[in-house]
Structures are given as C-alpha cells and as structure tokens.
C-alpha positions in Angstrom: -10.1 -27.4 -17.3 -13.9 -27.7 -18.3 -16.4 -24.8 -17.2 -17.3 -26.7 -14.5 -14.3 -27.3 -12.7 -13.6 -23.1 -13.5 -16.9 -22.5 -12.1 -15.6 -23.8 -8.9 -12.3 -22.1 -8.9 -14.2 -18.7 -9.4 -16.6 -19.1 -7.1 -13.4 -19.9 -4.2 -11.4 -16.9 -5.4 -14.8 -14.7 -4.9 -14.7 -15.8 -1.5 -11.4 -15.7 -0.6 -11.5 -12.0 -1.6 -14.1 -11.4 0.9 -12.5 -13.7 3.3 -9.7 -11.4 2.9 -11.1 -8.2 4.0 -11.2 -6.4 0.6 -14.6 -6.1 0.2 -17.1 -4.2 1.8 -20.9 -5.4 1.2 -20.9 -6.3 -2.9 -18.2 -4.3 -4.0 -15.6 -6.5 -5.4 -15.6 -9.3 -8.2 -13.5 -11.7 -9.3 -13.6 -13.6 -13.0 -12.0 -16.6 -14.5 -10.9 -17.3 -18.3 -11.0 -20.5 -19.7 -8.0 -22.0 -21.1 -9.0 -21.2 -24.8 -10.2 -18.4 -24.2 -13.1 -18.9 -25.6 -15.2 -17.3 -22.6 -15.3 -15.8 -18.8 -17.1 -16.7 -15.3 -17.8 -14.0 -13.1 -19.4 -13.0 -10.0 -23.2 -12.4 -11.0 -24.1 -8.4 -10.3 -25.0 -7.1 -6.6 -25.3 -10.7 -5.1 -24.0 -10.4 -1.3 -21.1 -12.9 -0.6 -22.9 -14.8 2.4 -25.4 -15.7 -0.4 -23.1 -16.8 -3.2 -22.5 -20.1 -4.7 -21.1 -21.6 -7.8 -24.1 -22.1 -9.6 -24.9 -18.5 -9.3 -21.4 -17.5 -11.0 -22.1 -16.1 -15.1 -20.3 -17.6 -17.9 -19.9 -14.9 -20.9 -18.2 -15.4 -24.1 -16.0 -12.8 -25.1 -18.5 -10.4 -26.7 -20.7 -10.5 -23.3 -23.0 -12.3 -24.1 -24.2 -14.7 -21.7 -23.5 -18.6 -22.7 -24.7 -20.0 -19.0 -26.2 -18.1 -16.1 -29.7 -17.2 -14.7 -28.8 -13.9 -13.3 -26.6 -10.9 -14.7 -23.2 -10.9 -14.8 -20.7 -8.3 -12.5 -21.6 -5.1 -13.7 -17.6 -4.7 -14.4 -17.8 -7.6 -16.7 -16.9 -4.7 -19.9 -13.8 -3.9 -18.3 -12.2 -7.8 -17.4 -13.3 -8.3 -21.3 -11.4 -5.6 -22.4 -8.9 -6.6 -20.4 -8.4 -10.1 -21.4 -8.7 -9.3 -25.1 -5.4 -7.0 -24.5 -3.4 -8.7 -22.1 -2.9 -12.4 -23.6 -1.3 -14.0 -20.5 -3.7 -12.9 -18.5 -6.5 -15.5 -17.1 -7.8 -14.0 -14.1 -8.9 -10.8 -12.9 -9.8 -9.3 -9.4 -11.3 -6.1 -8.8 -12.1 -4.7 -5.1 -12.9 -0.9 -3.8 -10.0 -1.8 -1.0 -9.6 1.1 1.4 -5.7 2.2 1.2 -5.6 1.1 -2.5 -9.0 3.0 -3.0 -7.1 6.1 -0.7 -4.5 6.4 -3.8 -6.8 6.1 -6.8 -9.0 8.9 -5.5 -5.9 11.1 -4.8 -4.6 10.2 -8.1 -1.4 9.2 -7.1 0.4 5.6 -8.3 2.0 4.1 -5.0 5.7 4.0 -5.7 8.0 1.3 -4.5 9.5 2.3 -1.6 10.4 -1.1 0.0 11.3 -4.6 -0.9 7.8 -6.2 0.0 6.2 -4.0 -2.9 9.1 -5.2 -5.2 8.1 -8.8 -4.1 4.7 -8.4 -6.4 5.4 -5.4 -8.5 8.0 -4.6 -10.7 8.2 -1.1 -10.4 5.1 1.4 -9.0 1.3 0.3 -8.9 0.1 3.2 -11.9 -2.9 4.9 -11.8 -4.9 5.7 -15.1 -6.2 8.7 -16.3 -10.0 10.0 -15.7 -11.9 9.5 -18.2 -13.8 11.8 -19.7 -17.5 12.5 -19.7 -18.3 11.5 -23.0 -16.3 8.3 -21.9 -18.5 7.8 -19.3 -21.5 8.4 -20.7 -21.1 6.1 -23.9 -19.7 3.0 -21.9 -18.7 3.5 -19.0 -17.3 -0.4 -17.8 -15.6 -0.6 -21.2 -14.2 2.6 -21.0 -13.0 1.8 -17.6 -11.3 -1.2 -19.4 -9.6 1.2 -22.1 -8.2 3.5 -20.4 -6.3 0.8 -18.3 -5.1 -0.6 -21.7 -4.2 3.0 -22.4 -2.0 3.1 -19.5 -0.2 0.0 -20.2 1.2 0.7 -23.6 5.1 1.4 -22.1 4.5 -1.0 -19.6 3.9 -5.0 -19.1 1.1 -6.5 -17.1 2.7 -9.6 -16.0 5.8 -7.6 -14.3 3.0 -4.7 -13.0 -0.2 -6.8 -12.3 -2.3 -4.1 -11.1 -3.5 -0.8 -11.6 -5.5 1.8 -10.0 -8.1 3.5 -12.3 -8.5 7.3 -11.1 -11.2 8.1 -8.3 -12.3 4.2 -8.7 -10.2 1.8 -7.4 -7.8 -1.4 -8.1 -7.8 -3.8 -10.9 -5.5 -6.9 -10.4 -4.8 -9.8 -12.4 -2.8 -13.2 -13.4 -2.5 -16.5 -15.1 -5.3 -17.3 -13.1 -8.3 -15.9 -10.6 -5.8 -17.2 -7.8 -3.0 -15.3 -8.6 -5.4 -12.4 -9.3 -6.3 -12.6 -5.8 -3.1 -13.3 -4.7 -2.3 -9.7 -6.3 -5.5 -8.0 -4.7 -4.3 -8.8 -1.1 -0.4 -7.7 -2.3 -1.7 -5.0 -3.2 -3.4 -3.4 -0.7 -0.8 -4.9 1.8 1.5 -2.9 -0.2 -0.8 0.4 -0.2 -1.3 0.4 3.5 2.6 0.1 4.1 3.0 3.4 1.4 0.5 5.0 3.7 2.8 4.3 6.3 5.7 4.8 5.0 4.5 8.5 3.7 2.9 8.9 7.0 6.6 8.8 9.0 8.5 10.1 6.2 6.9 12.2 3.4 10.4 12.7 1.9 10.8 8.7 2.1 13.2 7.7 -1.4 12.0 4.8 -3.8 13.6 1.4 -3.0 16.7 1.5 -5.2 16.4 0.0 -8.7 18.8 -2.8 -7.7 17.1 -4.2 -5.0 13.8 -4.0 -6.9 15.1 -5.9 -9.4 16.5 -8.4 -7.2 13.5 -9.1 -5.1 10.9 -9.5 -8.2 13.7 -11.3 -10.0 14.5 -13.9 -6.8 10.8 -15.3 -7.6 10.6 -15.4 -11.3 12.4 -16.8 -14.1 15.8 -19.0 -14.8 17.3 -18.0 -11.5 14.4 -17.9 -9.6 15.1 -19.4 -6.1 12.4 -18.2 -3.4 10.0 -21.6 -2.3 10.4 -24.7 -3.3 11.2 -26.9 -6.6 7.8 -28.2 -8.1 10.0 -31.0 -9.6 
C-alpha cells in the first residue's frame, strides 16, 4: 500500500469515527502506519470533520517531522509515535474523548470485564494509566501521554488489550490497521457504557469468569478460531 491509497484509508476511518458518535466537535483523531513503517498519516490539528478531506490528512515520518502536508498535524501526533515505535504490530491508532470511556478515565478506574461482549474485544480489563506528573506535563506533554501508556503495558500485551484509558484524558485504541483501531474505539465505548450499566444495577456485580473470557476472545482469534466466515 503506497501513501496514497493510506491517505484514503485514513481519511475513511476519521470519518467513520465521527460517523460513529465518538466525537464531539474536533476531538478525536485517527492515524495510519505504512507498511514499513517508515512514516504516519494523521488527521491535521483542530480541522472540523464536515470540512475534512484526504488531501488535508499529514504524513510524518517517525521523528515528526512532516514529509507531506500543508497544515499541522493532530496535536496527539507525539503520543501515536510513541506508540507505534513500542508496539510493533501495531498499524493504526484511534483516539476519541468518548463520553462513558472519558466517565472512567477521569474517575480513574480501568472498566473490568464483567460480561462476554467486553471479552469479545478485550482480553482482560480496559487499564487506565497513571497521571503524569507536572514536570511530565510541562516538558512534553503528547509524548508523555504516549509514555506513560507504554509504561502501563509492560506486564501486559497490546494486541490481546487494544486500548487504554490514560488518567483524566481519555481512550487510546489501536490495531493492525486504522480500521481495526476504529473498530476498537466503538468496542470500546460500547463496552464502557454497558460497565456503566452494569455498576449502575449492581455495584457488587462479579467479573465475567476467567473461562468464559478466555473462550469468547479465543472463539475469534487464532488456530481454533471459528466466529465469521473462512477468508479461504
């Protein structure tokens, strides 16, 4: 896939995000990798979704720098950097300020599994990061943002646990691609509203049992996968 045809990809996945109901005004982004990695397309900064089109998408190599582009880049470009220079399977990020998911990231809390849908996307509860500090904040802020996410996934894996909700911010999801790192954005505030729920009618509700978690991420993924249909 050349920049071009990325470009395009980006530029649906920005819009599908919308078109989903996770955004509200400009806050929300979604980025691209290319296939070696070489550099990143991402929503340009503060441009209103009505108003966006492909040509208007940034293309930054991995140091930020801008290789194509007339107008700046997402002002979370730092973190899907940092991002994609940790996580190597990773080729698509989404980010959105999501109400329910945005309700549990400024309470601090992960949103544990507590029923088979979560288990569908997650394997095992959406975590939430630490705050970061002032100095972090003041020094680089976006990168920062990216490093404490990498922080929190040192005893887990991002493929099994695509998401994360960074403290008082908001989610960060992400995939092989921007489509499956959309695909995880609307998961996973799907799966925050039904925890509000769920809390909401018991507050004593248990955690899905470790064997059914495992069986519903496991039924889509892997050897024995057998949810959908063969691709042969």
């Amino acid at each position: 896939m050349n920049h071009h045809e990325l470009r395009q990809i980006v530029w649906i996945e920005n819009q599908r995000l919308w078109e989903s109901g996770l955004v509200t005004l400009t806050w929300g982004n979604v980025s691209g990798l290319l296939a070696d990695r070489s550099a990143m397309i991402i929503k340009p900064s503060g441009v209103p979704y009505p108003e966006l089109h492909p040509e208007h998408l940034v293309m930054v190599d991995l140091d930020g720098n801008v290789l194509d582009g007339n107008l700046r880049p997402s002002s979370d470009t730092a973190t899907h950097l940092e991002l994609y220079r940790a996580f190597p399977n990773v080729g698509g990020i989404a980010h959105s300020h999501s109400p329910c998911a945005v309700a549990f990231a400024q309470a601090r809390r992960e949103i544990p599994c507590y029923g088979t849908t979560h288990a569908d996307h997650f394997h095992g509860p959406v975590p939430v990061t630490r705050s970061l500090t002032e100095s972090e904040v003041e020094s680089a802020y976006e990168l920062e943002t990216g490093r404490v996410i990498v922080e929190r996934f040192v005893d887990l894996d991002p493929i099994a646990v695509p998401g994360v909700l960074v403290a008082a911010h908001g989610p960060f999801t992400w995939g092989a691609d921007s489509s499956h790192a959309t695909d995880n954005a609307i998961a996973l505030e799907a799966i925050a509203e039904m925890a509000l729920g769920t809390v909401s009618a018991n507050p004593e509700a248990p955690s899905l049992e470790q064997h059914l978690l495992d069986k519903h991420y496991r039924r889509k993924r892997g050897d024995d996968a057998y949810y959908g249909q063969s691709k042969d």
